[in-house]
Each structure stands twice: as structure tokens, then as C-alpha cells.
N, C-alpha and C positions, 0 to 999 in steps of 0.2 A: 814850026811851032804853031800853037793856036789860040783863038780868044786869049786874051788877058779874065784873070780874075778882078772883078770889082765887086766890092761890099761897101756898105756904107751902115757900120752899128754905132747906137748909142747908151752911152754909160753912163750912171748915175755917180759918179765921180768927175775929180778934176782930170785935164789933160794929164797932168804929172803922175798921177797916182797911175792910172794906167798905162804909162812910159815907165815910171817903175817896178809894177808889177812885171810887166812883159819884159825887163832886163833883169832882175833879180833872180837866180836862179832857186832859191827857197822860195819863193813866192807863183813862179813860173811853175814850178811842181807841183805849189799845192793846186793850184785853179784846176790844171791840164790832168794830174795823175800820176804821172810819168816823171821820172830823175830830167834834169835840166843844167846844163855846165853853160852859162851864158854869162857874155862879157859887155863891159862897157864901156868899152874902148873902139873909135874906129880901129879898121883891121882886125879887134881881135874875135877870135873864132868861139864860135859855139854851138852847141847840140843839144839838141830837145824829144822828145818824145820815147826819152831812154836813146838810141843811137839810132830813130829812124829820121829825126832830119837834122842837117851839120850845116856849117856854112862858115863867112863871117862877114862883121857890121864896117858896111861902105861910108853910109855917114848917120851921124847922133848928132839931135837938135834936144837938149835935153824938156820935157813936155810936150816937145812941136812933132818931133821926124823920127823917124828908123828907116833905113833903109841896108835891107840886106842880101849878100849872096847867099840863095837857099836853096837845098837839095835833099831828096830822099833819097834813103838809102838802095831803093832798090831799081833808080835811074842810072841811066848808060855813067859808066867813068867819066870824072871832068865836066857834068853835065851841069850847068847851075843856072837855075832861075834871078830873077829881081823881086824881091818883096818889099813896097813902099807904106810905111805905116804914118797918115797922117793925123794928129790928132787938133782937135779942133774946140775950143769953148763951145757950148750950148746951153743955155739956161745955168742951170747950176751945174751942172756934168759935163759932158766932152759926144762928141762926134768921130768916131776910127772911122778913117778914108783909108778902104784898103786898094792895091791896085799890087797885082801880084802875076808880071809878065815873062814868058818866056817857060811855062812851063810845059813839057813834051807832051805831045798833043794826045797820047793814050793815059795818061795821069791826071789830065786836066779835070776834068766831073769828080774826081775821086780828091784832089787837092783844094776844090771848087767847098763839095760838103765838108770835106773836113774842118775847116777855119771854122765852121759852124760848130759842128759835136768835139771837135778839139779843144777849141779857143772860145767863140766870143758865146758862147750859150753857156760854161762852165765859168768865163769871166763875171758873167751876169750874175751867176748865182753868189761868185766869192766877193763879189762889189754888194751883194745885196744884205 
């Protein structure tokens, strides 16, 4: 494996709203683009980016935590990352502490930008 993923963005909304947004799967789709089947349940599984990433949620801290088994589609069989979503008060808005380990070491730069042009720069715009 290599480098962990660390980001650290901030959102002009609450904790909650962005713990909601990212579990909601109408919500999840409109930010991202893409169909979203996401759950909120520990254990239960879900899928984003239309079916390039699946997985499912280890533990929910509802506004605080996410933390999930996550993988692309087009990593080795059986292969699954940790994705740690922390969210944090700041001013009026929130802090995402991301920490996203264990992903295979030729995917990493490419799952590195992605969280940017996928996630937290399309999140910015739908919080704005």
C-alpha cells in the first residue's frame, strides 16, 4: 500500500448538513453528477460515482464520523480501502478531516485528485 490520503476542507455549512448531504443518495448525486445508492446504516453498503466506487459504512457518528470500506471498481477483487470522514465545527461552517488509507499504491494520485474534482470542489459549490 502507499501514502494515506489526507485533506483537510472547509464548508460554509454545519457539521450535519455535510454528514447529510454525503449520506443522502439524492443529495450525493446532485453535488457529485453521478447516481448514488447510499446507506445509513452501519454495515450497510453503497455505491457512488454511478458503480465506480461500492463499499460499506463501518461506523456513523451522525454530524461527527463516517467511516467506510471503499473501492473502485476497477481495483484487484476483494480489495478495500478505509475512508475516515471527520467533521469538525469552525466558525459558522465545519472542517472535513479526511484520512483515506490503504489505497493501492498505482490508484493513489488518481483517488488523491479525485476527492477534489469529484467531491469537495462540487460540494462547495452545492453548499454555496
Amino acid at each position: 500500500m502507499c501514502k494515506p490520503v489526507h485533506h483537510e476542507v472547509d464548508f460554509p455549512v454545519k457539521p450535519r448538513e455535510v454528514y447529510d448531504a454525503y449520506l443522502d443518495s439524492r443529495r450525493h448525486a446532485r453535488f457529485t453528477g453521478e447516481s448514488a445508492r447510499m446507506s445509513r446504516k452501519e454495515g450497510g453498503r453503497f455505491r457512488a460515482g454511478g458503480t465506480y466506487i461500492s463499499g460499506y459504512n463501518l461506523e456513523l457518528v451522525p454530524g461527527k464520523r463516517i467511516v467506510q470500506a471503499w473501492r473502485a471498481s476497477e481495483w484487484p477483487a476483494g480489495d478495500y480501502s478505509v475512508l475516515r470522514l471527520e467533521l469538525k465545527p469552525k466558525g459558522k461552517g465545519c472542517r472535513l478531516v479526511v484520512d483515506h488509507v490503504g489505497i493501492p499504491a498505482k490508484f493513489r494520485d488518481g483517488v488523491d485528485q479525485g476527492w477534489y474534482d469529484f467531491y469537495w470542489n462540487p460540494m462547495k459549490e452545492f453548499f454555496s
